[in-house]
BALUMFI-649274 format. One record per residue (C-alpha): residue number from 1; residue in one letter; x, y, z. Coordinates in Angstrom, 1 decimal. Example, Ala and Ser with C-alpha at 12.3 -4.5 7.8 and 13.67 -1.06 7.14 Angstrom:
BEGIN
pos	code	c1	c2	c3
1	a	12.3	-4.5	7.8
2	s	13.7	-1.1	7.1
***
This chain:
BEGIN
pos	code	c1	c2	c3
1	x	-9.6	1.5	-33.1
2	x	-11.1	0.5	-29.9
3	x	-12.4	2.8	-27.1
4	x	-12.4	2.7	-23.4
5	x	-14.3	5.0	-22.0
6	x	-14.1	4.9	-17.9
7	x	-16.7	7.2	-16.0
8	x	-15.8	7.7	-12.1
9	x	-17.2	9.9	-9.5
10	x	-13.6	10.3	-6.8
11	x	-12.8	6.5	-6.9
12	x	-15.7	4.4	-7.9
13	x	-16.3	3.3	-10.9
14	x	-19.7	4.0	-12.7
15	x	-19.8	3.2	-15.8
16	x	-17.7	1.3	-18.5
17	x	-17.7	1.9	-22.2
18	x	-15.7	-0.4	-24.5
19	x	-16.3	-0.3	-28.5
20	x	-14.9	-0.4	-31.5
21	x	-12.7	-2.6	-33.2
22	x	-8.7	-2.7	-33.2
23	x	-8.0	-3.3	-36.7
24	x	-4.4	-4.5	-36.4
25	x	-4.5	-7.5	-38.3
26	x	-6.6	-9.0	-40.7
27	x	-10.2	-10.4	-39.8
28	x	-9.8	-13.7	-37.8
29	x	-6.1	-13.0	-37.2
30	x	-7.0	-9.8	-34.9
31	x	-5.1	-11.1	-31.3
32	x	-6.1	-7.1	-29.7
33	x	-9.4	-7.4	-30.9
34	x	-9.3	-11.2	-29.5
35	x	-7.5	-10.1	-26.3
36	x	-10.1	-7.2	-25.6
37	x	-13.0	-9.6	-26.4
38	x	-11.8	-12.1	-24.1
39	x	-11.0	-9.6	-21.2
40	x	-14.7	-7.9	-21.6
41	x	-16.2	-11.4	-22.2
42	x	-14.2	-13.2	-19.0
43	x	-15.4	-9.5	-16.8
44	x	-19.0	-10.1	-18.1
45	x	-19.5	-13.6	-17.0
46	x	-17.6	-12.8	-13.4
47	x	-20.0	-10.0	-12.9
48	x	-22.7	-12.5	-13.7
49	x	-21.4	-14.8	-10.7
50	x	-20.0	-12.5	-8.5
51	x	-22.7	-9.4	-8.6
52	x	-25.5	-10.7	-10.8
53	x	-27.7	-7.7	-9.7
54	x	-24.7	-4.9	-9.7
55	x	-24.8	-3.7	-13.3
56	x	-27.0	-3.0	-16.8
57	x	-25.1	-4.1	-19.4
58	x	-25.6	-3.4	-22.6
59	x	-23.4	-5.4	-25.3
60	x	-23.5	-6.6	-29.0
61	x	-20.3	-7.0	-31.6
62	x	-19.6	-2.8	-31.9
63	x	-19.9	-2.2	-28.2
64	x	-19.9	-3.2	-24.0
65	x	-21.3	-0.7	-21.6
66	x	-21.3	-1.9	-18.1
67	x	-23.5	0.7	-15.7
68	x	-23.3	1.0	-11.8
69	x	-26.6	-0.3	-10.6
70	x	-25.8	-1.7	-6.8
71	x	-22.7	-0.8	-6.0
72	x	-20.0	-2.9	-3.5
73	x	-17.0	-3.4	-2.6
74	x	-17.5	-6.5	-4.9
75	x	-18.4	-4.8	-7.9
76	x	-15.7	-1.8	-7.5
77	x	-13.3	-4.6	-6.9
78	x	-14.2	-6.5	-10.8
79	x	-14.6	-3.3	-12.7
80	x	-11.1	-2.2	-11.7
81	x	-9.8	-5.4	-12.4
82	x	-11.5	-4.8	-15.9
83	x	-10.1	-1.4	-15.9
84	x	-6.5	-2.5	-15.2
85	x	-6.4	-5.2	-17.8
86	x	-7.8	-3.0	-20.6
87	x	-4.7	-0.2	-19.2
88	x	-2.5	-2.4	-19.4
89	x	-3.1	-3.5	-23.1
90	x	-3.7	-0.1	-24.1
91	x	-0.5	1.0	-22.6
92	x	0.6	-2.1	-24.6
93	x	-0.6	-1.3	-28.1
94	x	-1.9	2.6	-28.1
95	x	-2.2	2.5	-32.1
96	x	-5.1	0.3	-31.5
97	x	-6.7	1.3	-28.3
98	x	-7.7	4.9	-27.1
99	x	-8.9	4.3	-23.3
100	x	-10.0	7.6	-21.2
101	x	-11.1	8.3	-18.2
***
């Protein structure tokens, strides 16, 4: 199963936690786990271009955490873009995705 783990303070977001694996298909053939990789991989790379000094990130193949570093409107504004897109396939496929805030 994979985990989202969303840590606010009122509206902001401060931290990200996504890990796991979805396990509803067989290796290779996995299209959450693909989806999920691709959403966390796409966020990533936009927070690279967009706000390259707004976040730690910590990631290998278990596990993402993305932590508040310098926060902007920017920054809020990706992360909750990440945030709705991991919702939405949770809300999508909850056998396979726990997400929490």
């Amino acid at each position: 199963m994979i985990k989202v783990k969303v840590v606010k303070d009122d509206l902001r977001i401060l931290k990200i936690e996504v890990s796991g694996h979805a396990n509803s298909a067989a290796y290779g053939s996995d299209l959450v786990c693909a989806g999920v990789s691709c959403i966390v991989i796409g966020t990533l790379n936009a927070l690279d271009g967009i706000v390259p000094d707004g976040c730690d990130i910590t990631t290998n193949t278990d596990f993402t955490v993305i932590t508040v570093k310098n926060d902007s409107a920017e920054l809020q504004t990706v992360l909750n873009t990440l945030r709705i897109l991991l919702l939405t396939v949770a809300d999508r496929y909850p056998k396979y995705i726990k997400f929490s805030e």
